[in-house]
C-alpha positions in Angstrom: -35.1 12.9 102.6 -36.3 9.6 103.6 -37.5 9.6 107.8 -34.0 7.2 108.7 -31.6 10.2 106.4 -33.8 12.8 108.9 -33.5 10.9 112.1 -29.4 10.1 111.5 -29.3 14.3 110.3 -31.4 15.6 113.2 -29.2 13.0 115.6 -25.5 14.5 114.4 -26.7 17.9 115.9 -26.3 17.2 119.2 -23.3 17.7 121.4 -24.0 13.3 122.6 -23.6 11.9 119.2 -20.4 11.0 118.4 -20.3 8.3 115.0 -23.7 7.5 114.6 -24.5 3.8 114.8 -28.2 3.7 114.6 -31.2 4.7 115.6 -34.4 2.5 116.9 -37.9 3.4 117.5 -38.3 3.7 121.8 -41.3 3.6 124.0 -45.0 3.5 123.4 -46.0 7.3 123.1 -48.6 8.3 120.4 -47.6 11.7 120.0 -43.9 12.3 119.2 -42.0 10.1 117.1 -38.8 8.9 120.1 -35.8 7.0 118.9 -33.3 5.6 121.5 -29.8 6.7 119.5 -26.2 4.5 120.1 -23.1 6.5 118.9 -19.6 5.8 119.4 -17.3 8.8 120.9 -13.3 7.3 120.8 -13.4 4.3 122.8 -16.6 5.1 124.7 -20.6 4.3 123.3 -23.1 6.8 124.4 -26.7 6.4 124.2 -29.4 9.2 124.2 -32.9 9.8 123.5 -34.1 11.7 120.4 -37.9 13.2 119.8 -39.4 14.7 116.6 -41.9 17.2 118.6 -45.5 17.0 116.7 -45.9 20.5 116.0 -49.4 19.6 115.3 -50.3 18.8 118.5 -47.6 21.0 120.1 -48.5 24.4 117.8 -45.5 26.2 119.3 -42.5 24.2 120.1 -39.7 27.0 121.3 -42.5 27.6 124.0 -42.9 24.5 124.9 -38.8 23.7 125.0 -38.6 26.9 127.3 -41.2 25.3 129.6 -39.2 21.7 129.6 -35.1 23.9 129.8 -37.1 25.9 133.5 -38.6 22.7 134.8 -35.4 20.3 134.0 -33.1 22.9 135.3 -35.0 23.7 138.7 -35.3 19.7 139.1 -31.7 19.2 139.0 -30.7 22.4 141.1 -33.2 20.7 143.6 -31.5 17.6 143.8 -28.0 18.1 144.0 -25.7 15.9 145.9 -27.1 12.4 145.5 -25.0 9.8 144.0 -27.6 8.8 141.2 -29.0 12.3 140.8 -28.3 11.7 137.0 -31.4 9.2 137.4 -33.9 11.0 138.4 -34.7 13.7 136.3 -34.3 14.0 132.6 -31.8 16.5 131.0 -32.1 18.2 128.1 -28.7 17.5 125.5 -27.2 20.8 123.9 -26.9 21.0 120.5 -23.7 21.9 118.6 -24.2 25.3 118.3 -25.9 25.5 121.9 -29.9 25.1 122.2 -31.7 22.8 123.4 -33.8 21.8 120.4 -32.8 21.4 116.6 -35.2 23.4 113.4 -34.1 21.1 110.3 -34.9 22.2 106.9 -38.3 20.7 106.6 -40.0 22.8 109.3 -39.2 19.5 112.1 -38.4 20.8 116.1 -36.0 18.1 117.8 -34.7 17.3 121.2 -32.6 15.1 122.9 -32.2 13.6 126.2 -30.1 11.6 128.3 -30.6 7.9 128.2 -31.9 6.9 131.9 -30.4 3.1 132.0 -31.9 0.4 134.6 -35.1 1.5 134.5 -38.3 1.2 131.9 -41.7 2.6 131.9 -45.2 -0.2 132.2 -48.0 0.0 130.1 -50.4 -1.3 132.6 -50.1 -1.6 136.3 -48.9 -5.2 137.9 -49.8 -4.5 141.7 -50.3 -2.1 144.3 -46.3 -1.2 144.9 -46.3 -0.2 141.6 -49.3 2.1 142.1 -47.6 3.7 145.4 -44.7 4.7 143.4 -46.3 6.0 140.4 -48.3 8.4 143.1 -45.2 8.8 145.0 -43.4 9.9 141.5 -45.7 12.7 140.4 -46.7 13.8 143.9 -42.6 14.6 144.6 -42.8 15.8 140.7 -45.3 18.4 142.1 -43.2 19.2 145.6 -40.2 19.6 143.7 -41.8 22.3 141.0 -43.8 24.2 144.0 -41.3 26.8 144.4 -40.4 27.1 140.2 -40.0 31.3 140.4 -41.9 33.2 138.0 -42.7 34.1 135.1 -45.4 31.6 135.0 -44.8 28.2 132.4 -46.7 28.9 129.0 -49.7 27.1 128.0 -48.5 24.3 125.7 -52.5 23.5 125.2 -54.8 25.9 126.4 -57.6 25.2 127.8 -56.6 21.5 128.1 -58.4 20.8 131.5 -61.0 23.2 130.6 -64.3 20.7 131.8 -66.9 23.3 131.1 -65.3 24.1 127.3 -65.0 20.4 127.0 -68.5 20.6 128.2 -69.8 22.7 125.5 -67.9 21.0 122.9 -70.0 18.1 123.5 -73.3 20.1 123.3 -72.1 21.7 119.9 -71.2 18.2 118.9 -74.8 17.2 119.7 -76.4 20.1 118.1 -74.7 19.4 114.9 -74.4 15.7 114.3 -71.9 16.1 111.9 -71.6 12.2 111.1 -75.3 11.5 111.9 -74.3 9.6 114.9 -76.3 11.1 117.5 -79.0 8.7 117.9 -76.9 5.7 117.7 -75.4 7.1 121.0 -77.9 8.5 123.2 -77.5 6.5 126.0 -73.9 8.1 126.0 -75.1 11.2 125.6 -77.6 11.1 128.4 -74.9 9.8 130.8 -73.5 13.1 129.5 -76.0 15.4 129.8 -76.6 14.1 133.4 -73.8 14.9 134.6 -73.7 18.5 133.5 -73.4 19.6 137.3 -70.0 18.5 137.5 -67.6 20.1 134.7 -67.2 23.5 137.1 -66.5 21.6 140.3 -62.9 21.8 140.1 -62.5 25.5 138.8 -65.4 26.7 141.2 -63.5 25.3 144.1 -60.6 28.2 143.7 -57.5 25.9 144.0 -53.8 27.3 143.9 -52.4 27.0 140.8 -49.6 24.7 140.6 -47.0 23.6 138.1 -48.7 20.2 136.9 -47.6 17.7 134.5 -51.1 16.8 132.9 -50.3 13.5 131.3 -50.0 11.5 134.8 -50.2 7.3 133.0 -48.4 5.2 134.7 -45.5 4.9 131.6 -45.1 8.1 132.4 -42.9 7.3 135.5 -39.4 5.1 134.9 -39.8 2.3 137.8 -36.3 1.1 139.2 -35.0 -2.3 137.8 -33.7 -3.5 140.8 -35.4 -1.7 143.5 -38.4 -1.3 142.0 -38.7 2.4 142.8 -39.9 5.3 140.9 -37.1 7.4 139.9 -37.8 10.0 136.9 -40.9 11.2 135.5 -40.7 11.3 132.1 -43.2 13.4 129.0 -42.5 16.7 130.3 -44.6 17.9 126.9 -47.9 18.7 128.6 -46.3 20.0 132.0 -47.6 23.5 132.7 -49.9 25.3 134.8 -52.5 23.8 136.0 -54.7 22.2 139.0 -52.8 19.2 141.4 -56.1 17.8 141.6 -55.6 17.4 137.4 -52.5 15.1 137.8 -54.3 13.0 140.9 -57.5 12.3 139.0 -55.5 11.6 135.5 -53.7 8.9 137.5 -56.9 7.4 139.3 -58.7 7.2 135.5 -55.4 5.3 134.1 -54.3 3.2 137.2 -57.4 2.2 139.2 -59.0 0.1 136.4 -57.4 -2.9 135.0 -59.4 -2.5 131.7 -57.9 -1.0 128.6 -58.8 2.6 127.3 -61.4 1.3 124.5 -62.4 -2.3 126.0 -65.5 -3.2 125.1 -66.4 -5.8 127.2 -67.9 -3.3 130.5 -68.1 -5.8 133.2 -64.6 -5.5 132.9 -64.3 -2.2 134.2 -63.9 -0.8 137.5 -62.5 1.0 139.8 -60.2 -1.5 142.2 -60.0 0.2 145.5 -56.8 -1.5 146.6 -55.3 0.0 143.6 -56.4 3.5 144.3 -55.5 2.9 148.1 -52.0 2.2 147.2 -51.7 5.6 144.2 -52.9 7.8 147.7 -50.6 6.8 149.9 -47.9 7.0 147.5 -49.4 10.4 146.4 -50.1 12.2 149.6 -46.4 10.6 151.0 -45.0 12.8 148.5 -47.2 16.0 148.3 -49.2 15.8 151.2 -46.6 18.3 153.1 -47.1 21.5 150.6 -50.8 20.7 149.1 -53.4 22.9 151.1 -56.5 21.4 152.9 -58.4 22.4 149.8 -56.7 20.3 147.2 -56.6 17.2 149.2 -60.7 17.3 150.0 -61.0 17.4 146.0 -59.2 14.3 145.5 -61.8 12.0 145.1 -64.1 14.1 142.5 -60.5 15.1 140.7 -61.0 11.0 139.9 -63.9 11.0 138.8 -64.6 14.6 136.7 -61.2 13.8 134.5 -62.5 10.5 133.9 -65.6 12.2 133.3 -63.9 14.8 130.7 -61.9 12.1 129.0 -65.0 10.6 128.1 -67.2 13.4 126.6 -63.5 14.4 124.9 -63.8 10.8 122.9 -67.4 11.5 123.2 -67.4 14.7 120.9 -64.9 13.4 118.7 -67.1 10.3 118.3 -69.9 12.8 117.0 -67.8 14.8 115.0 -66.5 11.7 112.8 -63.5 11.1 114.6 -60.8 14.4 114.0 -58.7 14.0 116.7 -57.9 10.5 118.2 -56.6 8.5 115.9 -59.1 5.3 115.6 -58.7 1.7 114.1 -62.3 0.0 113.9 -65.9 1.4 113.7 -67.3 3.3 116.8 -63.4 3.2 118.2 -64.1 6.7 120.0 -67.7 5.6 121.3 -65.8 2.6 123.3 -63.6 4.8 124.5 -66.0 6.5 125.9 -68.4 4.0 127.5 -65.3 2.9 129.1 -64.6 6.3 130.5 -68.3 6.5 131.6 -68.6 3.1 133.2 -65.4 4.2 135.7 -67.5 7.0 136.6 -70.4 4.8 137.4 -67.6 2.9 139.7 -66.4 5.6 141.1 -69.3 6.9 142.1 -70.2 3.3 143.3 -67.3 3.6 146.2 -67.1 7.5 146.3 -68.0 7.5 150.0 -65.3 5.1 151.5 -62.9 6.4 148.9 -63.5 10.3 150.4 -63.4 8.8 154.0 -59.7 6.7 152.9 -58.6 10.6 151.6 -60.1 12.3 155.2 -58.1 9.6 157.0 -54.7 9.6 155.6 -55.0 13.6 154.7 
């Protein structure tokens, strides 16, 4: 079956799709292949979103679609009553004979979800605003999943903000040299090695847990057309349990710096406090009601120890001949991370006034 014959199959599962009229590739994830779907029901066209999980990545899909039917179902019991309630959180489409998620006949886990109109997602941030309502977003993403009753969310990848594992990933790395790159990067691995003191920081400091979302990039978060608001968080894949300190410091490694992920040229990169300003306000505005004393004092390091792990994760991969991220030129992961690493450097340039903004506004 050719991948358009699977996309139109998986598609006519679900309860939205009436005469299939096509299917186009949507969005700019890198993990799950996301089609936006147009179907014709009678007189009326309906629109949805359809996902291929990577049950690569994602080694146990019905686990994972529990975690995203608890989370979707709280969110929408949580906002009842508002006139564009259908907006702001994503819902999960049945399938015909009533699950949430389709198993075809090649071993492929499918999901749909309404079609949020008027909005989109950005790549890159534009300006502050934007900043305050990405924070905003995932801060009332974490308020609004406080309360989620028990049992506790499973673990779609354990470990996954695991520093000190991370950690000793690298030094295995290292130790083995795999692709006999080690030498050719030792002033990244002696960035590395000097920063050993801080992988246990976060775990050591004996946070709640929360119900996180662990993938906090600003196209993460579908920004109001017209009013320019954040409405919906979106990539519900990775949301588990977790550290709020984990979301914060994912969003100050991916919004704070106007670079690019793997740019090579270092002088771009830094950490604009402005930009970071504006994520804090829009963050604590949110959460600062339900987060406790101790999560808001980490905020700061959470910035820099998840740029920090970012890097030694492209780091490793780097030494081990490039496994796991996909790259598309020679020493792709190694940019990556000397990009990571030089945010750190800026972070740690501007840690002081950025720990005296957090004691202020906190």
């Amino acid at each position: 079956m050719s991948k358009e014959e699977a996309v139109r199959a998986a598609a006519q599962e679900f309860e939205a799709c009436g005469e299939f009229l096509g299917a186009t590739p949507y969005g700019s994830g890198h993990i799950n292949d996301t089609y936006r779907v147009d179907s014709q029901q009678g007189s009326v066209s309906n629109t949805f979103i359809l996902q291929r999980i990577n049950h690569n990545i994602f080694k146990n899909p019905v686990a994972l679609m529990e975690n995203i039917e608890r989370v979707t179902v709280h969110m929408a019991g949580k906002i009842n009553g508002r006139p564009d309630r259908s907006r702001r959180f994503l819902k999960l489409i049945s399938t015909r004979d009533g699950r949430h998620w389709h198993h075809d006949s090649e071993g492929n886990y499918w999901r749909a979800y309404n079609f949020i109109e008027r909005a989109r997602s950005y790549d890159a941030v534009e300006n502050t605003g934007q900043a305050f309502e990405a924070g905003r977003a995932f801060g009332r993403f974490q308020k609004t999943l406080a309360d989620l009753p028990l049992p506790r969310l499973h673990e779609s990848i354990p470990d996954f903000h695991h520093t000190p594992k991370r950690f000793a990933a690298l030094e295995q790395a290292i130790s083995r040299d795999v692709a006999n790159r080690a030498a050719s990067a030792k002033p990244e691995i002696d960035f590395a090695l000097a920063h050993r003191s801080l992988v246990g920081r976060l775990l050591d400091a004996k946070l709640p847990e929360r119900v996180t979302h662990n993938d906090t990039k600003l196209n993460n978060v579908l920004i109001d057309d017209e009013t320019g608001e954040g409405i919906c968080v979106i990539d519900l894949d990775t949301v588990m349990p977790g550290l709020a300190a984990y979301d914060f410091g994912d969003m100050v490694r991916t919004t704070t710096s106007p670079a690019k992920e793997d740019e090579q040229d270092l002088s771009k990169v830094q950490m604009d406090f402005p930009m970071f300003e504006a994520l804090l306000r829009g963050y604590l505005d949110a959460a600062g009601a339900f987060l406790t004393a101790g999560e808001k004092e980490v905020l700061t390091l959470s910035g820099k120890l998840i740029t920090f792990e970012i890097g030694i994760r492209f780091l490793t991969d780097h030494l081990s001949g490039d496994t796991y991220f996909k790259v598309h030129r020679p020493n792709h992961n190694l940019d990556r991370a000397r990009t990571q690493f030089k945010l750190v450097e800026s972070i740690e340039a501007q840690e002081s006034a950025m720990e005296q903004l957090v004691r202020s506004l906190a």
